[in-house]
C-alpha positions, 0 to 999 in steps of 0.5 A: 369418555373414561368417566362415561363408560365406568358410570355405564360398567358400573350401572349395568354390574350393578344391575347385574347383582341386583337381579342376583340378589333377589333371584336368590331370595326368590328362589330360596323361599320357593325351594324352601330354603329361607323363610319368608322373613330372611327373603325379604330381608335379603331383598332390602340390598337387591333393591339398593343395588338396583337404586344404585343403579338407576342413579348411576344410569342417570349420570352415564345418561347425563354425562353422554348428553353433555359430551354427546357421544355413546360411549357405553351405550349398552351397559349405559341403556340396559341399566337405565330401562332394566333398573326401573323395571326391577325397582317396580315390583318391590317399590310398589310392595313399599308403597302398597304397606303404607296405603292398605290396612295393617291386617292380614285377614279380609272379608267382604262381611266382616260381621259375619265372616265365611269360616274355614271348614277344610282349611281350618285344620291346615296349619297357619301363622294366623288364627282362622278366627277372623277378629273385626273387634281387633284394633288397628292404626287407621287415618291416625286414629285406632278403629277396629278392622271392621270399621276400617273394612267398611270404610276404606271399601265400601263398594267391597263388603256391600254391593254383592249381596241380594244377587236375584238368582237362586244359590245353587246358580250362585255358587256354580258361577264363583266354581267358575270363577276360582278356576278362571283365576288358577286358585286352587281348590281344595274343598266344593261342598255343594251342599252348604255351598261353600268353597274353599281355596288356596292362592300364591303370590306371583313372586315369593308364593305366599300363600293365603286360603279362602273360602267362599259363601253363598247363603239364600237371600230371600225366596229367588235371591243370594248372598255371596261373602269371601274371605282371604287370610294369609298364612304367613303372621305380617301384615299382607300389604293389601294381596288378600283385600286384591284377592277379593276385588279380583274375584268380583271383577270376575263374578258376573250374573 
């Protein structure tokens, strides 16, 4: 019973330091404090507190299950729900750096890319001048990002363009759009139809511009291309390719 309830103290204290460690990285990077580099470096012993945890929940479970009784079940029970719940977010940031492309700029017509007007002369780690030509590790082979675009998302960079409604119609609805997804909007230029915004990330606020296309298609039709660039020079782990699909699971005609 000892054993049982020291796997339990020590999985909750655990735990405890874990959620510590990352509210300090968290907070520091928002205060301004750290940079984004120190932050996730100091998230690398967060998350293996909150590993050490998980583990130790485990043996308090198995040790309870053998003996039957519940000696520390709240500690025991608090870091076995709490420590999965704090590995998702920084586990599944692990996971998305190995499944998305290595690149920090994404655009839905990586050909020909919607330019920074507003932003462009907001400073950034990363030049606005999105380069498709530039090659990068993709399905052990190197490619060139366009190519990797059009591969890997095709259903992304094709099936928005030729909308049958007028651009002025066109843009008011990706108006709409940004504002329902709390992005801020630093430039509207009706007139060239363009619109160019600002989007941070839910946990460490990084931030990454985009700006938003409508050019005429046709007599009656449109085309509508964003683009999504991090400020910040390491590869965004797939947060701006998200950005686009979200904006056009939300653009609706």
């Amino acid at each position: 019973m000892r054993f049982q309830l020291t796997a339990a103290r020590l999985a909750f204290a655990a735990l405890v330091l874990a959620v510590v460690t990352a509210a300090a990285a968290l907070g520091g990077v928002r205060m301004g404090t750290l940079t984004d580099a120190s932050a996730s470096t100091l998230m690398i012993p967060a998350t293996a507190l909150g590993t050490v945890s998980l583990l130790l929940a485990l043996v308090w479970l198995r040790a309870a299950l053998a003996s039957n009784q519940g000696t520390g079940k709240r500690l025991g029970l608090a870091a076995l729900i709490g420590a999965p719940v704090f590995l998702y977010q920084p586990l599944s940031y692990v996971y998305a750096g190995f499944v998305s492309l290595p690149i920090h700029d994404a655009t839905t017509d990586p050909e020909d890319p919607p330019q920074f007007a507003a932003l462009a002369k907001v400073p950034s780690a990363n030049s606005r001048v999105f380069d498709g030509e530039r090659h990068i590790r993709y399905k052990g082979q190197d490619v060139t990002v366009a190519y990797a675009l059009h591969d890997k998302y095709p259903l992304l960079t094709k099936p928005h363009k030729g909308l049958l409604v007028l651009p002025g119609k066109a843009y008011w609805r990706a108006y709409g759009v940004v504002q329902s997804l709390g992005w801020t909007i630093v430039d509207a230029n009706e007139k060239e139809f363009r619109i160019e915004a600002t989007s941070r990330s839910f946990w460490f606020g990084r931030v990454s511009d985009i700006v938003i296309r409508v050019r005429q298609a046709g007599a009656i039709g449109s085309w509508v291309d964003v683009r999504s660039e991090s400020r910040e020079e390491a590869d965004d782990h797939g947060r701006n390719v998200a950005r686009l699909k979200t904006f056009f699971n939300y653009f609706k005609l």
